[in-house]
C-alpha positions as CSV (number, residue, x, y, z in Angstrom):
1,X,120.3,118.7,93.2
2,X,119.0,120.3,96.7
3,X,120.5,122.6,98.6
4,X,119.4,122.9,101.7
5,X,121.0,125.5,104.4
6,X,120.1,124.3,108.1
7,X,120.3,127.8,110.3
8,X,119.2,128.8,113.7
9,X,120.7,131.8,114.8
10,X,121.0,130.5,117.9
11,X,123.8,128.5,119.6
12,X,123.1,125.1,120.6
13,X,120.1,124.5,118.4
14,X,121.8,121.1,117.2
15,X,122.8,122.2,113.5
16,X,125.8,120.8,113.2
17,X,125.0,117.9,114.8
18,X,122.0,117.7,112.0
19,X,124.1,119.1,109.0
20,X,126.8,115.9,109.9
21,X,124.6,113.3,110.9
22,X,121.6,113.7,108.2
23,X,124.1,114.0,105.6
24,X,126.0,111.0,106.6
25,X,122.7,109.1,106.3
26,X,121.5,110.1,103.2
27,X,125.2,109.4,101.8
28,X,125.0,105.6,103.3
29,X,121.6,105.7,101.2
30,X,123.4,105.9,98.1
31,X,123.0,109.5,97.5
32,X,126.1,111.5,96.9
33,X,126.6,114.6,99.7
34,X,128.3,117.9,100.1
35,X,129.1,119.2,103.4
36,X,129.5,122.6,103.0
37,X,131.0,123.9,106.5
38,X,130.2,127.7,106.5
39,X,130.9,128.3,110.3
40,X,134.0,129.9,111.4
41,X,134.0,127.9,114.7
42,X,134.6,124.9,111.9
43,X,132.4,122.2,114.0
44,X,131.4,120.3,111.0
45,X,134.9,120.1,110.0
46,X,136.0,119.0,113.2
47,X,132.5,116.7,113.8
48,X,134.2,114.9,110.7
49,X,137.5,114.2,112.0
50,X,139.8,116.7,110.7
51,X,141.8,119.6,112.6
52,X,141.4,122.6,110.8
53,X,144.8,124.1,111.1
54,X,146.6,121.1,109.7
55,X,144.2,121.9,106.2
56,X,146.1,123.5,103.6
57,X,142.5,125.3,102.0
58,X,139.0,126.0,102.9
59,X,136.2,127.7,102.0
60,X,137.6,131.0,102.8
61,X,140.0,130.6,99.6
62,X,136.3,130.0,98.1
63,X,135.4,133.0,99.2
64,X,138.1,135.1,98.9
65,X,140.3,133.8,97.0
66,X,138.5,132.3,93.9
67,X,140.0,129.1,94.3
68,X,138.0,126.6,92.8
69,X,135.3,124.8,94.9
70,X,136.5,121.2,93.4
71,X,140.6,122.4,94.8
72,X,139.5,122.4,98.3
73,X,136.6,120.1,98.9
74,X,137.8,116.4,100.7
75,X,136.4,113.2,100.9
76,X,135.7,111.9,104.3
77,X,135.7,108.5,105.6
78,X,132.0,107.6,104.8
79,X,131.3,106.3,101.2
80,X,129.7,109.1,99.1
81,X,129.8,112.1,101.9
82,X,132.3,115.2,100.6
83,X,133.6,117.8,102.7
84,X,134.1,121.6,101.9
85,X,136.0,122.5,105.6
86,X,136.6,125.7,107.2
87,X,139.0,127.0,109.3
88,X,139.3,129.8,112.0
89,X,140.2,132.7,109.0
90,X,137.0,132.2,108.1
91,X,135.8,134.6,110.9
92,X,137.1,137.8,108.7
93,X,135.5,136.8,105.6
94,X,132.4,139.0,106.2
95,X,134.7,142.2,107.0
96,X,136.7,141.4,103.7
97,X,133.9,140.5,101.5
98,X,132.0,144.1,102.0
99,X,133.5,145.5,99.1
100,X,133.0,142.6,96.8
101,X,130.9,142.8,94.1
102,X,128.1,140.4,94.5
103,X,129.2,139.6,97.7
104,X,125.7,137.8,98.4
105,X,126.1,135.0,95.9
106,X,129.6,134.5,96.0
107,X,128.7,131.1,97.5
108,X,126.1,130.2,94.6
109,X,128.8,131.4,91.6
110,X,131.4,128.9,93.1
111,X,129.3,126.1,93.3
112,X,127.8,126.7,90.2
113,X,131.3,126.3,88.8
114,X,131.7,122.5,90.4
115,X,132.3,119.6,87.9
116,X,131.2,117.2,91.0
117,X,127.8,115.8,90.6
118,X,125.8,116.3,94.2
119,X,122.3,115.1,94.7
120,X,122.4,116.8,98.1
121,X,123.9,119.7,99.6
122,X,123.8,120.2,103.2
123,X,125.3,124.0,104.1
124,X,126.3,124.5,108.0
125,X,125.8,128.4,108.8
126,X,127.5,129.9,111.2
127,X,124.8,131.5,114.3
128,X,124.0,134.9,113.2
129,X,122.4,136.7,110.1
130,X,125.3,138.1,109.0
131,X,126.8,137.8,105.4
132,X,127.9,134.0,105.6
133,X,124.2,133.1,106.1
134,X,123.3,135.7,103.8
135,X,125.1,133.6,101.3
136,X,124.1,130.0,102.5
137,X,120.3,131.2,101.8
138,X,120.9,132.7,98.2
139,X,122.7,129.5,97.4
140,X,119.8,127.3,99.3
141,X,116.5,126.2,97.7
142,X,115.5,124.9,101.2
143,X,115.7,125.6,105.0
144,X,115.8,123.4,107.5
145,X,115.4,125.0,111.3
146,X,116.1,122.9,114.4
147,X,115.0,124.1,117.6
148,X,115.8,123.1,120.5
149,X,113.2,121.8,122.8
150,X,113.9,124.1,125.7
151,X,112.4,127.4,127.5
152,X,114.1,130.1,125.3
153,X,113.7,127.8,121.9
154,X,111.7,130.4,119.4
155,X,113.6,133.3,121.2
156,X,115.0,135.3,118.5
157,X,112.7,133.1,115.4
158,X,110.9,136.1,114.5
159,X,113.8,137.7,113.1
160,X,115.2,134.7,111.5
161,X,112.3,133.7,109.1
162,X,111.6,137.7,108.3
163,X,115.2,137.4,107.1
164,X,114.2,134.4,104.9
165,X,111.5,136.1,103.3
166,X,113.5,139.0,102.4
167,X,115.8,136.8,101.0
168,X,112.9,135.1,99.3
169,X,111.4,138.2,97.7
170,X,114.4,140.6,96.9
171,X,117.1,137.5,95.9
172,X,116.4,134.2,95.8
173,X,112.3,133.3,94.5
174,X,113.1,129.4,95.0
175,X,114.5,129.6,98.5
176,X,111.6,128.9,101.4
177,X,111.2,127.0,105.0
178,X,111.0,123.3,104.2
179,X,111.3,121.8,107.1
180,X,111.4,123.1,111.5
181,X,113.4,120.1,113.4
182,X,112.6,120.1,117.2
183,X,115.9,118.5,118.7
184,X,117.1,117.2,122.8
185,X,113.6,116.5,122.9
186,X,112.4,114.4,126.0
187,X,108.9,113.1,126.5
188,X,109.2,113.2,130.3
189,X,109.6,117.0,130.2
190,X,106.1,118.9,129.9
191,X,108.6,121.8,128.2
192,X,109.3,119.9,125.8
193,X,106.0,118.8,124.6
194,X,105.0,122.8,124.9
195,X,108.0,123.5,122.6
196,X,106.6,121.0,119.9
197,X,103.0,122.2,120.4
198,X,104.0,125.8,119.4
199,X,106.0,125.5,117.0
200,X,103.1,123.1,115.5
201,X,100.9,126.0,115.7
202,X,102.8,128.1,113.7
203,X,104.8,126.1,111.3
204,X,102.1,123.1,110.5
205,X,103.2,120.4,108.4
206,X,106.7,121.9,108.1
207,X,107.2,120.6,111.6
208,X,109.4,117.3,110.7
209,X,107.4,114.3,112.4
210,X,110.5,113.1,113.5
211,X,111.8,114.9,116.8
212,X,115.9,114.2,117.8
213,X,115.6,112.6,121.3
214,X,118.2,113.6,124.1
215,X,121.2,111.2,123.3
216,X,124.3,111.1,125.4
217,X,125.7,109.4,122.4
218,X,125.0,111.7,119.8
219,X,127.0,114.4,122.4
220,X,130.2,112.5,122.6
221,X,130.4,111.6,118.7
222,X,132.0,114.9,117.9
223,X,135.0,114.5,120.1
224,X,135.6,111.2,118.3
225,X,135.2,112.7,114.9
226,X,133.0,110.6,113.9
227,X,129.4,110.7,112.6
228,X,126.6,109.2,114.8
229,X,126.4,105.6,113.0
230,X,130.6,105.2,113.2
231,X,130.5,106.0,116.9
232,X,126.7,104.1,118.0
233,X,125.1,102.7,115.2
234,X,122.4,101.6,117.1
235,X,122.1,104.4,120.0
236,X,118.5,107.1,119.8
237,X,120.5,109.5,118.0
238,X,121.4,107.0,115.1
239,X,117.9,105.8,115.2
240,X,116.2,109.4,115.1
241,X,118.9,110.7,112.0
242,X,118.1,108.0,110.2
243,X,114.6,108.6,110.5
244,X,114.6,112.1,109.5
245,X,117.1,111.1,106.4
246,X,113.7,109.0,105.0
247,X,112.2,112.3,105.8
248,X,113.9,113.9,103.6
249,X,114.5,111.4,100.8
250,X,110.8,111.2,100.3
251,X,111.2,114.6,98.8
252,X,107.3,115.7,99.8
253,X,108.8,118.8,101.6
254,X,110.8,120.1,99.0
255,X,107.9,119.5,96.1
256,X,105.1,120.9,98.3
257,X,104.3,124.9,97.2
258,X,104.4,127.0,100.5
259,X,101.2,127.4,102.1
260,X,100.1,130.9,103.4
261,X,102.0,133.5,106.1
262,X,101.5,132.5,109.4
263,X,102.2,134.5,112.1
264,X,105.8,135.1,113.1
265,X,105.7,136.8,116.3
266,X,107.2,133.7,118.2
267,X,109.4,135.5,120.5
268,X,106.8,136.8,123.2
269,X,106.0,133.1,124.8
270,X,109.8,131.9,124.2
271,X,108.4,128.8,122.6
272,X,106.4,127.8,125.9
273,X,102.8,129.3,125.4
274,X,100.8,130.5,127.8
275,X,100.9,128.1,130.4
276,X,104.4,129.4,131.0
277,X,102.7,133.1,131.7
278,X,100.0,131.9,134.4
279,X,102.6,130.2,136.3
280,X,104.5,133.5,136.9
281,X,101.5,135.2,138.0
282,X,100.9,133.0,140.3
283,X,104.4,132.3,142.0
């Protein structure tokens, strides 16, 4: 099985949209897929078609309840892709969970505890490092990062994969960076392609070759709830999931050992080098 937790502290980076879409592939592959919607805002739930107050449990009965993980997960409409939903009460679970013993691996225990057979688990986490991340990276074994391909794209990285490595020494010795997505990329856009060739320089071959295009498509899925290839199979956004699915599949990413610490600091240029810099000096 791999677990793989796809996190970006920031808003907008394009995780559900990965989480829903990449899973939904891999599942029409063959492969059989957890969705594990960790984010109180519920977007993978509601990406998949389901309204969140009309669901009797989610993983906040997980959580905080006990209830089992095989009570609440659902099956959604594509063949082989499983849902474990959230809903909005998912927001106090980090306030109530403080006092729980364990309260970092709470995730990891329940699933550990599932009769279902996965061969892939894709975990949405919500944007921030709080406990409900926490949790998603203890259970992981990989992380997947998109970023978006825009001027304030690394702002905030720095913290995010010192966070990882914390996690990575202190709880969880399999957990690591497997693979950084660069998403709404456009070729046209010399921001874009200065996005791509920074996060190159600091994350090498992690960087997935396959970048998520701007798709107009892959934006109005959600409101359908329905995955990219149920709303335009053929659209740039089907196309580009797809790709990165094979990505995946391959499995070189996750059997690869991690390569030395690079450097980090990726907040100073916001993810557009130092072009960016000489162009404020001289305006």
């Amino acid at each position: 099985m791999r677990k793989i937790a796809v996190i970006n502290q920031k808003g907008g980076s394009g995780k559900t949209t990965t989480v829903v879409n990449v899973g939904a592939a891999i599942a029409e592959a063959g492969q059989r897929v957890l969705l594990v919607d960790l984010d109180p805002q519920a977007h993978t739930t509601i990406h998949l078609g389901f309204e969140p107050f009309k669901l009797e449990k989610s993983i906040y009965d997980v959580l905080i309840n006990e209830t089992p993980i095989d009570d609440v997960i659902i099956e959604t409409r594509v063949k082989n892709l499983t849902l474990l939903p959230a809903k909005i009460e998912l927001a106090s679970a980090e306030i109530e969970m403080v006092n729980t013993i364990g309260r970092e691996i709470v995730l990891r225990e329940a699933l550990k505890k599932s009769k279902n057979a996965f061969q892939y688990i894709f975990i949405d986490c919500p944007p921030s490092l709080g406990l409900l991340t926490l949790n998603a990276l203890t259970t992981a074994s990989e992380v997947i990062i998109p970023i978006q391909a825009e001027f304030f794209a690394l702002e905030g990285l720095t913290k995010l994969v010192q966070t990882i490595q914390i996690v990575t020494e202190r709880i969880n010795p399999a957990t690591h960076i497997s693979g950084v997505l660069i998403t709404m990329f456009d070729i046209r856009k010399n921001i874009c392609k200065e996005v791509v060739e920074k996060t190159q320089n600091h994350f090498g071959e992690k960087v997935f070759k396959t970048r998520i295009r701007e798709n107009v498509k892959l934006a109005e899925a959600p409101s359908f709830g329905q995955t990219i290839f149920e709303f335009a199979r053929k659209s740039y956004g089907a196309e580009d999931y797809r790709k990165l699915a094979k990505e995946i599949l391959k499995g070189e990413r996750h059997e690869k050992e991690r390569t030395g610490k690079r450097s980090t600091k990726l907040d100073k240029d916001n993810g557009t080098g130092n072009k960016q810099k000489k162009k404020r000096k001289n305006s």
